[in-house]
C-alpha positions in Angstrom: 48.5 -83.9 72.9 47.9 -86.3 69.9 46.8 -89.8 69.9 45.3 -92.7 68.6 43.0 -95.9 69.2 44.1 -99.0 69.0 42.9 -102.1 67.5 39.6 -102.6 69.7 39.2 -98.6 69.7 41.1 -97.6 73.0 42.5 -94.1 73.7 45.6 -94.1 75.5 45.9 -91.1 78.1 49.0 -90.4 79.7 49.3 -90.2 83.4 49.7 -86.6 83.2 46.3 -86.4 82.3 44.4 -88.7 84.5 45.9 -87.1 87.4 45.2 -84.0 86.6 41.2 -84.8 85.3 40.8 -88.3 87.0 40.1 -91.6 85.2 35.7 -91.3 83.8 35.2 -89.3 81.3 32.1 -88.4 79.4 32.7 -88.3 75.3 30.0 -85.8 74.2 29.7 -85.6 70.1 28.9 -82.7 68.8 28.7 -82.2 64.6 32.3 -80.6 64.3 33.8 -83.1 66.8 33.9 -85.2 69.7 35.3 -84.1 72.9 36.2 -86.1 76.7 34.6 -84.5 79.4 36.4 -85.5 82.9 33.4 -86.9 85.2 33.3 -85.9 88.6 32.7 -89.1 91.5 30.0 -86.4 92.5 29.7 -84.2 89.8 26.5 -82.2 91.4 28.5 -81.6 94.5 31.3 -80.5 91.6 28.9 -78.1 90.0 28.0 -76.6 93.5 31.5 -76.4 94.4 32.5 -74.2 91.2 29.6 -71.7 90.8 29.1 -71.2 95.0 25.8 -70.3 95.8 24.5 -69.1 92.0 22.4 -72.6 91.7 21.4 -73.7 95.1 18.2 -74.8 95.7 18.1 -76.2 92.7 17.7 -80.2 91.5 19.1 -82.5 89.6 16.6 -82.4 87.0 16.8 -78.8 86.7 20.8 -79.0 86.4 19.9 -81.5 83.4 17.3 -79.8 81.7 19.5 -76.2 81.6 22.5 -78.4 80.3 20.2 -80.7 77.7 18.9 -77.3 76.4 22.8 -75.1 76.4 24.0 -78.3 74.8 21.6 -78.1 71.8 21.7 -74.7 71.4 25.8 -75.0 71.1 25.3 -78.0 68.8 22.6 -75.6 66.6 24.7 -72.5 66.5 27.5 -75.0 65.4 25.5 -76.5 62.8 24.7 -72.9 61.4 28.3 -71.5 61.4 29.4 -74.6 59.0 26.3 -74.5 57.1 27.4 -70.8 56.2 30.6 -71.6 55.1 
């Protein structure tokens, strides 16, 4: 799918897609691009749902400390890969 803001900087999404991911998303820029993440209405309840029992009895802050530190560690090997280019 292709598209394109508009004057003020809008994305259009097409129904399709907001059914299918819901209407928040999260836009997360890394150096190669930017992406939309859907946004749970619950998204720690989300996280629970989809890994079962692998991170219970664990908090939020430990759910955003794991995710701060895989998202810089993507965004660093991502940074080397273009640098060797």
């Amino acid at each position: 799918m292709t598209t394109e803001t508009d004057d003020r900087g809008r994305i259009y999404l097409s129904k399709d897609l907001r059914d299918r991911h819901g209407e928040r998303f999260r836009v997360v820029d890394l150096p190669s691009r930017s992406v939309l993440v859907p946004v749970d209405d619950d998204p720690l309840q989300a996280v629970r749902e989809s890994v079962g029992p692998a991170f219970e009895g664990k908090d939020i802050d430990e759910f955003r400390e794991d995710a701060r530190a895989a998202n810089a560690e993507e965004a660093r090997r991502e940074t080397v890969e273009k640098s060797d280019m």
